[in-house]
MARDO-670833 format. One line per 5 residues: number of its first residue (from 1); their letters; for each residue x, y, z of C-alpha. Coordinates in steps of 0.5 Angstrom, whole numbers, plus 2048, in hexadecimal, padded with zeros to 3 digits. Example, Ala and Ser with C-alpha at 12.3 -4.5 7.8 and 13.67 -1.06 7.14 Angstrom:
1	AS	819 7F7 810 | 81B 7FE 80E
END
This chain:
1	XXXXX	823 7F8 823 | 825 800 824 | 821 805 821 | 823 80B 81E | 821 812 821
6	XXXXX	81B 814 81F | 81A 818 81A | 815 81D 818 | 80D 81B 81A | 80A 819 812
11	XXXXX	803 815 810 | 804 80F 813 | 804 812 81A | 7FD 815 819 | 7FB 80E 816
16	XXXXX	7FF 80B 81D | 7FB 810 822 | 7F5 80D 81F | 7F6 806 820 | 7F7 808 826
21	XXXXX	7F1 80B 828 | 7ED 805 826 | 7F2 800 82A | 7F4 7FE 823 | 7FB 7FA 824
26	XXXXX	7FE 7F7 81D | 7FD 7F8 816 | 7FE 7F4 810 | 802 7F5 80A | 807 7F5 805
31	XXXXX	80C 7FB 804 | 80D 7FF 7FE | 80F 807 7FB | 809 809 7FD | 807 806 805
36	XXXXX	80E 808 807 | 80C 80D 80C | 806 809 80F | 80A 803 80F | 810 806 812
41	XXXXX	80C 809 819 | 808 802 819 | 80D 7FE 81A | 810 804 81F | 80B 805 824
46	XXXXX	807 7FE 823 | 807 7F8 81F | 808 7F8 818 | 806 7F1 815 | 80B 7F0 80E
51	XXXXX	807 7EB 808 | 808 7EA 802 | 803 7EC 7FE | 7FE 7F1 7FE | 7F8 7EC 7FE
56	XXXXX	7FB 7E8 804 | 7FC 7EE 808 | 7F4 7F0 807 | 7F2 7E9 809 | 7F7 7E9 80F
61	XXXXX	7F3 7F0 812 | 7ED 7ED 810 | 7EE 7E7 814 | 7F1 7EB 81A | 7EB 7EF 819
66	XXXXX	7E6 7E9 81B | 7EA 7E6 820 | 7EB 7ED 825 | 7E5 7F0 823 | 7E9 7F6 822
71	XXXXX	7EB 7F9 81A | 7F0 7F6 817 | 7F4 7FA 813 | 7F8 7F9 80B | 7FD 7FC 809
76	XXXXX	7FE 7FC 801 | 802 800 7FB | 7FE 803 7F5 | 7FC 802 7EF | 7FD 7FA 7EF
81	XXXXX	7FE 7FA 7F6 | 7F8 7FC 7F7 | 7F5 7F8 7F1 | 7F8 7F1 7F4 | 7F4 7F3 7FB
86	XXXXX	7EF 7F3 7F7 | 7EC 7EC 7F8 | 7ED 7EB 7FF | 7E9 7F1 800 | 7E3 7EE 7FC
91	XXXXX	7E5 7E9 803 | 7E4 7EE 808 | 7DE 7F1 804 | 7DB 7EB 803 | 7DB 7E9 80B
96	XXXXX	7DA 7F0 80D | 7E1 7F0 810 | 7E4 7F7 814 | 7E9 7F8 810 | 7ED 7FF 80F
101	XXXXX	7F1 7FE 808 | 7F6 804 807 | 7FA 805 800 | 7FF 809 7FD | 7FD 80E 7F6
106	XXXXX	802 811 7F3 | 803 818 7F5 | 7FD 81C 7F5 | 801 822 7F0 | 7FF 81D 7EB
111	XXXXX	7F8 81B 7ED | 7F4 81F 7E9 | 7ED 821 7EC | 7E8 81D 7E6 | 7EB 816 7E8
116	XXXXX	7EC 811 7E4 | 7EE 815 7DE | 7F3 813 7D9 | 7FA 811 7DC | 800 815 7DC
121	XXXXX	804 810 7DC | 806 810 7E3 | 80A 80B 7E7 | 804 806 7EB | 7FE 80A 7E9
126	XXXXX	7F8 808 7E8 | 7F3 80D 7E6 | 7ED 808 7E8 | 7EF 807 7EF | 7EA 80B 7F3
131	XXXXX	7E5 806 7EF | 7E8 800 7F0 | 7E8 802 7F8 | 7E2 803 7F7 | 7DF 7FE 7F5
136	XXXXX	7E3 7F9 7FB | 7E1 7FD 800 | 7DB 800 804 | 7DE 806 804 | 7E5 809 800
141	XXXXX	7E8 810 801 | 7EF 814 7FE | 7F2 818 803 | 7F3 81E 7FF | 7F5 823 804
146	XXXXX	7FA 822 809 | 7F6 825 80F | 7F0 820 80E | 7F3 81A 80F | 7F2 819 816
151	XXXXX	7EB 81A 814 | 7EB 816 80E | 7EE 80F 812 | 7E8 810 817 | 7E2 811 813
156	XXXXX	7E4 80B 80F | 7E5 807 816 | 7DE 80A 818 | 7DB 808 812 | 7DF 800 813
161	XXXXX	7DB 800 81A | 7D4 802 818 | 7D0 7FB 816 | 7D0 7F9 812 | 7D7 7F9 812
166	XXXXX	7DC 7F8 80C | 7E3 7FA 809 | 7E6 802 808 | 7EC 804 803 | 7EF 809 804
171	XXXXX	7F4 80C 7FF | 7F9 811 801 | 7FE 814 7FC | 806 813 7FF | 808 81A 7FE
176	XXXXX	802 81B 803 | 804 815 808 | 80B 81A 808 | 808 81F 80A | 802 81F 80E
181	XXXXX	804 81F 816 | 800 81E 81D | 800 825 81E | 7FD 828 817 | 7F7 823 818
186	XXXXX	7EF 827 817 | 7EB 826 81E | 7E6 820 81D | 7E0 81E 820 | 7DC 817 81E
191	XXXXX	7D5 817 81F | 7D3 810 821 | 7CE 80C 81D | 7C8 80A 822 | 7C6 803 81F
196	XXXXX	7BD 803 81E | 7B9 801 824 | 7B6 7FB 822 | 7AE 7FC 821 | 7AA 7FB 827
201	XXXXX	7A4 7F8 822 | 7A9 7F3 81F | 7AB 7F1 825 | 7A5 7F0 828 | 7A3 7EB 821
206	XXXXX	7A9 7E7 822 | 7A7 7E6 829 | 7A0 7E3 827 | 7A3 7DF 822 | 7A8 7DC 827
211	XXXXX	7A3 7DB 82C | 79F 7D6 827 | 7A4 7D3 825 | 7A5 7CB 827 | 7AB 7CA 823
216	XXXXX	7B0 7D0 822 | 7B6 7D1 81E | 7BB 7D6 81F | 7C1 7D7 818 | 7C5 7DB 81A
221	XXXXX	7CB 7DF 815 | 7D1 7E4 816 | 7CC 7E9 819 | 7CB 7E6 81F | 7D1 7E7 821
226	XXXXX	7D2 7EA 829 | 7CB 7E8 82A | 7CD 7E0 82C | 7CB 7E0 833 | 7C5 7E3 833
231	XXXXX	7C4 7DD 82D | 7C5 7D8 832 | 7C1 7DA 837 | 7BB 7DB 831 | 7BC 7D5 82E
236	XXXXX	7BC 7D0 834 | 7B6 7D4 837 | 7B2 7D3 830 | 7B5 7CB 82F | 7B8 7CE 828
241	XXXXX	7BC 7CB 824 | 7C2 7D0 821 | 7C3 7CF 81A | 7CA 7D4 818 | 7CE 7D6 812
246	XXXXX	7D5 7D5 810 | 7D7 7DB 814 | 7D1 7DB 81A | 7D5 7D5 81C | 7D7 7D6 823
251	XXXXX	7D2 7DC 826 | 7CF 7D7 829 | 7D5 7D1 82B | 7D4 7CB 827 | 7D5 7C7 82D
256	XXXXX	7CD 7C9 82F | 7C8 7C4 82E | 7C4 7C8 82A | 7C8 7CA 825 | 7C8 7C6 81F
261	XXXXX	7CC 7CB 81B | 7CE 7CB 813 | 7CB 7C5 812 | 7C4 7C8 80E | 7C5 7C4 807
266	XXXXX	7C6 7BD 80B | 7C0 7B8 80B | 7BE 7B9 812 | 7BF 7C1 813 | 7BB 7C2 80C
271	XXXXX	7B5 7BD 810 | 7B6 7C1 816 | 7B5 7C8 812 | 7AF 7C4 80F | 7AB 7C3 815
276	XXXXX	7AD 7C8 818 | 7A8 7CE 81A | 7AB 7D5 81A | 7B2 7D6 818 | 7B6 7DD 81C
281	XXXXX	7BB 7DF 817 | 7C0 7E4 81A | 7C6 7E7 816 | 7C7 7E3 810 | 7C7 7E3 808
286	XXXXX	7C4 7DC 807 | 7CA 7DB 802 | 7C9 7D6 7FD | 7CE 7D1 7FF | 7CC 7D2 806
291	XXXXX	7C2 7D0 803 | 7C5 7CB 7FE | 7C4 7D1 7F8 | 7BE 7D3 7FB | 7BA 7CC 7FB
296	XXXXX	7BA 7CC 803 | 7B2 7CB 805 | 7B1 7D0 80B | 7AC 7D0 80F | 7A6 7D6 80D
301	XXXXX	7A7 7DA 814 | 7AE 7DD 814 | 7B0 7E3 818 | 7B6 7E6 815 | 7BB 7EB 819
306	XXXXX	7C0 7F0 816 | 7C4 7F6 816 | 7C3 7F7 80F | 7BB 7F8 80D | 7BC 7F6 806
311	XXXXX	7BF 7EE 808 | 7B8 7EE 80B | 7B4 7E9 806 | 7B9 7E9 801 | 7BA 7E1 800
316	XXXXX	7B4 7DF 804 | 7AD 7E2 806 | 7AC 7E4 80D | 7A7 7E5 810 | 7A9 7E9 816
321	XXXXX	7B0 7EF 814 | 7B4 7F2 81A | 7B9 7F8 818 | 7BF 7F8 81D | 7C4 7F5 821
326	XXXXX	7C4 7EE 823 | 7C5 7EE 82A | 7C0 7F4 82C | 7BA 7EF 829 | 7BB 7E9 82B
331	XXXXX	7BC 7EB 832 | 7B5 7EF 830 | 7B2 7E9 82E | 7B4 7E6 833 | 7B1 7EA 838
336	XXXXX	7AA 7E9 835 | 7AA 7E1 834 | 7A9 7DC 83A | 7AD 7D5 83B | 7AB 7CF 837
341	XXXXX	7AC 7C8 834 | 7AD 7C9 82D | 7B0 7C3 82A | 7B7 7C3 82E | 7B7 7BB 82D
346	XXXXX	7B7 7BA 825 | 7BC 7C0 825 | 7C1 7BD 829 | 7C0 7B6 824 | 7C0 7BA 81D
351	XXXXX	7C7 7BD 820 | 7CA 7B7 823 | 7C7 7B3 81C | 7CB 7B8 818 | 7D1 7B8 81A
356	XXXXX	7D2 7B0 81C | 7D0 7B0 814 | 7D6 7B4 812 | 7DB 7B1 816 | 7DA 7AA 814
361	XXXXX	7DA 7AC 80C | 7E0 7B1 80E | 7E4 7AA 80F | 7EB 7AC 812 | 7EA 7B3 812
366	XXXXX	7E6 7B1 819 | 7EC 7B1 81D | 7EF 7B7 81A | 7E9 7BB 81C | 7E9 7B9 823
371	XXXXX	7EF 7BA 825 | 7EF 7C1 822 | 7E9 7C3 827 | 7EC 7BE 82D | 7F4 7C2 82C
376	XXXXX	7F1 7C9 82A | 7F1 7CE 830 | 7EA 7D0 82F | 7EC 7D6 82E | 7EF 7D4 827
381	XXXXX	7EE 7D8 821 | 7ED 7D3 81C | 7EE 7D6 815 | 7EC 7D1 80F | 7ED 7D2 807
386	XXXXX	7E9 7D0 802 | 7EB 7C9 802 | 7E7 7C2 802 | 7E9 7C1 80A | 7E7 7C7 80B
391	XXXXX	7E0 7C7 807 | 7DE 7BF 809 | 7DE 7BF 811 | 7E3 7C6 814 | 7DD 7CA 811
396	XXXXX	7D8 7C6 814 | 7DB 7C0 819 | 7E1 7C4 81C | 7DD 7C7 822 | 7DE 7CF 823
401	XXXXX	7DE 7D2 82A | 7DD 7D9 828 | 7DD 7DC 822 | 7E2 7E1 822 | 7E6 7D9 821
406	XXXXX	7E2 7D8 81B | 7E7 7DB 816 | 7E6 7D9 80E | 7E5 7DD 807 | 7DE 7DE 807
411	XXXXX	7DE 7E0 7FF | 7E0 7D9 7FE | 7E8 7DC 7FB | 7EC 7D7 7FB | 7F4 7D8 7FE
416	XXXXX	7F2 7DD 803 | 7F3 7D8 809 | 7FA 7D9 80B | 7FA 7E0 80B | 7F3 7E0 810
421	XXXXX	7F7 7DC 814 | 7FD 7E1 815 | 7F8 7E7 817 | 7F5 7E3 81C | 7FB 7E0 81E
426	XXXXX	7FC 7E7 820 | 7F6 7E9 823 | 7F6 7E3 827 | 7FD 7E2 82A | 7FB 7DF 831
431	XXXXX	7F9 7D8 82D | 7FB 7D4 826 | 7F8 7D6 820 | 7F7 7D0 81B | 7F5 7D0 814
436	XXXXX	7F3 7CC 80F | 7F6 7CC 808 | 7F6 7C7 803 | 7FD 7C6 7FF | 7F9 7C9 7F8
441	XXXXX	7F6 7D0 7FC | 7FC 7D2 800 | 800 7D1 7F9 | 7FC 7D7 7F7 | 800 7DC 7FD
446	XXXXX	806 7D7 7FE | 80A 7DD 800 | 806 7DF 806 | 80A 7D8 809 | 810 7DD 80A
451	XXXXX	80B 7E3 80E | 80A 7DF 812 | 810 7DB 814 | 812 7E3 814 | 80D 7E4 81A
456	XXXXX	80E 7DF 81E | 807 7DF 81F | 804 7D8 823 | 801 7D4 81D | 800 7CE 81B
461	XXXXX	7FE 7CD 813 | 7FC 7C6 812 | 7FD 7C5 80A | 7F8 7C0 807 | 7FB 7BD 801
466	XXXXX	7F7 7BA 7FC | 7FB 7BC 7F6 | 7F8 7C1 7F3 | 7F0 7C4 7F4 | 7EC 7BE 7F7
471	XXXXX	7E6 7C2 7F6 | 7E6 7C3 7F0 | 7E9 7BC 7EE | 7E2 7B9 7F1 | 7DD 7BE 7EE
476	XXXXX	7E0 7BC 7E7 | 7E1 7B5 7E8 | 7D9 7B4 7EB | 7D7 7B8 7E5 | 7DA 7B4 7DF
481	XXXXX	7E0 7BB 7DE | 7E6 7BB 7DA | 7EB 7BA 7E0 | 7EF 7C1 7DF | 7F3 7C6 7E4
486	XXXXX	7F2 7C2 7EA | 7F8 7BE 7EB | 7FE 7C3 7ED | 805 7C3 7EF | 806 7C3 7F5
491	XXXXX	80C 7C5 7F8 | 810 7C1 7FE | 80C 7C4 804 | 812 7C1 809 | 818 7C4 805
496	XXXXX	814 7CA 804 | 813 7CB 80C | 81A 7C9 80D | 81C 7CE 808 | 819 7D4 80D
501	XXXXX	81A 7D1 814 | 813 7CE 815 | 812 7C8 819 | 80F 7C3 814 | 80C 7BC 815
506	XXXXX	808 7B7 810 | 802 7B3 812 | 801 7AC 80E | 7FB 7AA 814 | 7F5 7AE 815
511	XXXXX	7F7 7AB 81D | 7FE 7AE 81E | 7FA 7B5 81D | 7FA 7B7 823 | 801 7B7 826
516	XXXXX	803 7BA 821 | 7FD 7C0 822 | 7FF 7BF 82A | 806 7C0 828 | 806 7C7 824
521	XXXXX	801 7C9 82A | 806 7C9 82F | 80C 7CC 82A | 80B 7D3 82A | 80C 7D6 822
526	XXXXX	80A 7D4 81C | 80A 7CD 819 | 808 7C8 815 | 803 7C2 814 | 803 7BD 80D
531	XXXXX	7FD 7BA 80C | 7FE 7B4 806 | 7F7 7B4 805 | 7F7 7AD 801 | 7FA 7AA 806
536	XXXXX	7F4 7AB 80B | 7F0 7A5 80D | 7EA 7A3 80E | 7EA 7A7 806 | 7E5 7AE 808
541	XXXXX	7DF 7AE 802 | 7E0 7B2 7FD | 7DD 7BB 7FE | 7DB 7BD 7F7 | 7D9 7C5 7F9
546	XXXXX	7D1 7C6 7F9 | 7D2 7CA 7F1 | 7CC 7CA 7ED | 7CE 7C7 7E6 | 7C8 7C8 7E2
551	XXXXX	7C6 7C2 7DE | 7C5 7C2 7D6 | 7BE 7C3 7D4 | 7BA 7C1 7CE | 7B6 7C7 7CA
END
């Protein structure tokens, strides 16, 4: 398509020469009165990537950020535009996502300097928006003057890099975005943000701890993220078991026999933890759905490694703290310990037990597993919602080879799935994106169906229909509720996908998967794949989610 001529430079030519600067190619978002010129000059020079809704296009950039390690960006409307970003920026704060999220205000005549105060009454204002953006990121900024906006975009970018990382928003009033150019911008110079040498003493402490230690344990969380070979190499010098989070899957390939992975509330894993002598814990929160709620026995020697000194002790006590970046002290570590025999042996069981266990209770779900890790381009972003497949065995059982693959709503927000796939889509056009949905989640962003039709992006959404919110339907069954709100009307996915041009097939036979999986890797685009979960033979076990319900007590 021909453009016209250009016109004069505005706003988005600054935002535009930014992206630039920081090998940023593509943005997400939704168009509106108050993001024309940014949008406009995207989709000129780069690649503009249109969503349905504004909550999409955070998660899109969201998952594009931790698929390329790069900064995703979302482009969003004001006042409630800005308020439907809202939740998926929780997301993106949740997992520490690189994401720059640039919305609209109204025009900056109307803005009064003590904000919020009371409405005037103009169209798509929102008085308490600074607040909001705020609360849902690491650092928020208004651009109030047309010649700081160069310098506005790059402290939020440099603030978006610095660990711990996180979300930035940035509202840009229109008539602003008109009139700001390339040309007008303030000069800028970014100091880099050096990263705390580890403590020599620290260090020396925790080396002395590994040494003595005969049955060692690493757990490793997001924050061990770039740190993957020298963990490795660490873990078979010491025959130590790995143990990870949700989203330390695939730092360490899970096709590693020392990886047990996110198996640590199993009855195996939690013996493992119990006999063990010292736990090296790097990078991670220790979430409550990830310590059975904090009941896990550890073993009384840890080590914890983090970036941020106030995770260090918080869940659990350890005895030995290291500030700093991952990378830098396991190589230091590792420099001051010498080979030895650990307990290799007992890992390689306890892993091999854990997933033998799971694939058997899992029944017909098996065959499905395999063949995504068998088709799948090792490469494949493998992007899950929050539904019952994705939480039994694509969170555990699913092998992970890298983890910029492991895409999935770390807050727990159900429906987030489809758009995920779309940004890392994006980010990875060399392979095939699959996505995990279930008919109830992808009911709450049907829409995006159409973006990504409209992207011709090569994904692959396997849609797992149960009918409704299986999750929930297991956990008020096992405990004697009301059965309420869980069975839904689902729409017909085959008319549906017929209706936006997208190649569909039905499995009835968990051992027809495969072709089907084969057939759309090959395709290049979009398509879709129904799963008809009742039909699924041998019946998987049931997942009830690991959700305190607390007992009624006498007084």
């Amino acid at each position: 398509m021909e453009h016209p001529p250009r016109a004069r430079q505005t706003g988005g030519d600054v935002l535009v020469e930014a992206m630039k600067r920081h090998g940023i190619t593509t943005a997400f978002g939704v168009i509106s009165i108050h993001n024309l010129p940014l949008v406009e000059a995207v989709d000129r020079d780069l690649d503009f990537v249109e969503m349905r809704h504004e909550a999409a296009a955070v998660n899109a950039a969201d998952a594009y950020a931790r698929t390329t390690g790069r900064i995703g960006v979302a482009l969003t409307s004001t006042g409630t535009g800005a308020g439907n970003a809202a939740g998926s920026m929780v997301e993106a704060l949740t997992a520490g996502s690189r994401v720059l999220h640039i919305t609209g205000q109204i025009d900056s005549e109307f803005l009064t300097p003590d904000r919020p105060s009371p409405s005037r009454g103009v169209i798509h204002e929102f008085p308490k928006q600074p607040q909001l953006l705020d609360a849902i990121s690491v650092h928020s900024a208004t651009i109030a003057d047309v010649k700081d906006v160069a310098v506005e975009l790059e402290t939020a970018i440099h603030r978006i890099c610095t660990a711990p990382n996180g979300p930035a928003s940035v509202e840009w009033p229109s008539d602003l975005q008109y009139i700001a150019s390339p040309d007008n911008q303030r000069p800028f110079a970014i100091a880099d943000t050096a990263v705390a040498s580890p403590d020599p003493d620290a260090l020396a402490r925790a080396a002395t701890l590994i040494r003595d230690a005969k049955r060692p344990l690493f757990w490793l969380g997001g924050g061990a993220a770039g740190a993957g070979a020298q963990l490795a190499e660490l873990a078979h010098k010491l025959g130590a078991g790995i143990i990870t989070s949700n989203s330390g899957r695939g730092i360490v390939p899970e096709t590693d026999p020392l990886v047990v992975g996110n198996f640590a509330t199993t009855p195996q894993a939690r013996a493992l933890l119990a006999d063990s002598d010292l736990l090296i814990a790097i990078g991670t929160h220790f979430r409550s759905n990830e310590t059975a709620s904090y009941s896990l026995r550890l073993p009384d020697r840890m080590i914890q490694i983090d970036i941020e000194p106030s995770t260090i002790g918080r869940v659990f006590p350890a005895e030995v703290g290291i500030v700093g970046d991952a990378r830098t002290i396991v190589s230091a570590l590792s420099g001051q310990v010498l080979e030895q025999a650990g307990w290799a042996d007992r890992v390689r069981e306890v892993r091999e037990l854990v997933r033998s266990d799971l694939t058997e209770y899992i029944g017909g779900y098996a065959d499905i597993c395999a063949a995504m890790r068998a088709i799948l381009p090792d490469r494949s972003p493998i992007v899950r919602d929050v539904t019952i497949p994705s939480s039994q065995w694509g969170n555990r059982l699913l092998p992970i080879l890298e983890r910029e693959t492991n895409i999935f709503p770390l807050g727990g927000g159900i429906g987030q799935g489809l758009a995920m796939g779309i940004g890392a889509a994006h980010g990875r056009t060399d392979v095939p994106t699959l996505i995990f949905v279930g008919d109830g989640g992808l009911a709450v962003h049907l829409g995006e169906l159409a973006s990504l039709a409209g992207s011709n992006a090569h994904a692959i959404v396997v849609v797992f229909n149960d009918g409704g919110y299986g999750v929930l339907r297991n956990m008020q069954e096992k405990n004697g509720f009301r059965r309420a709100g869980v069975d839904l009307h689902t729409p017909r996915f085959d008319l549906l996908s017929a209706s936006m041009d997208l190649p569909y097939h039905l499995i009835q036979r968990a051992d027809a998967f495969a072709d089907a999986l084969a057939e759309a890797v090959e395709r290049t685009g979009p398509s879709v794949i129904e799963v008809d979960v009742a039909s699924i033979e041998p019946t998987p076990g049931a997942f009830v989610p690991p959700v305190h319900i607390p007992q009624e007590t006498s007084r």
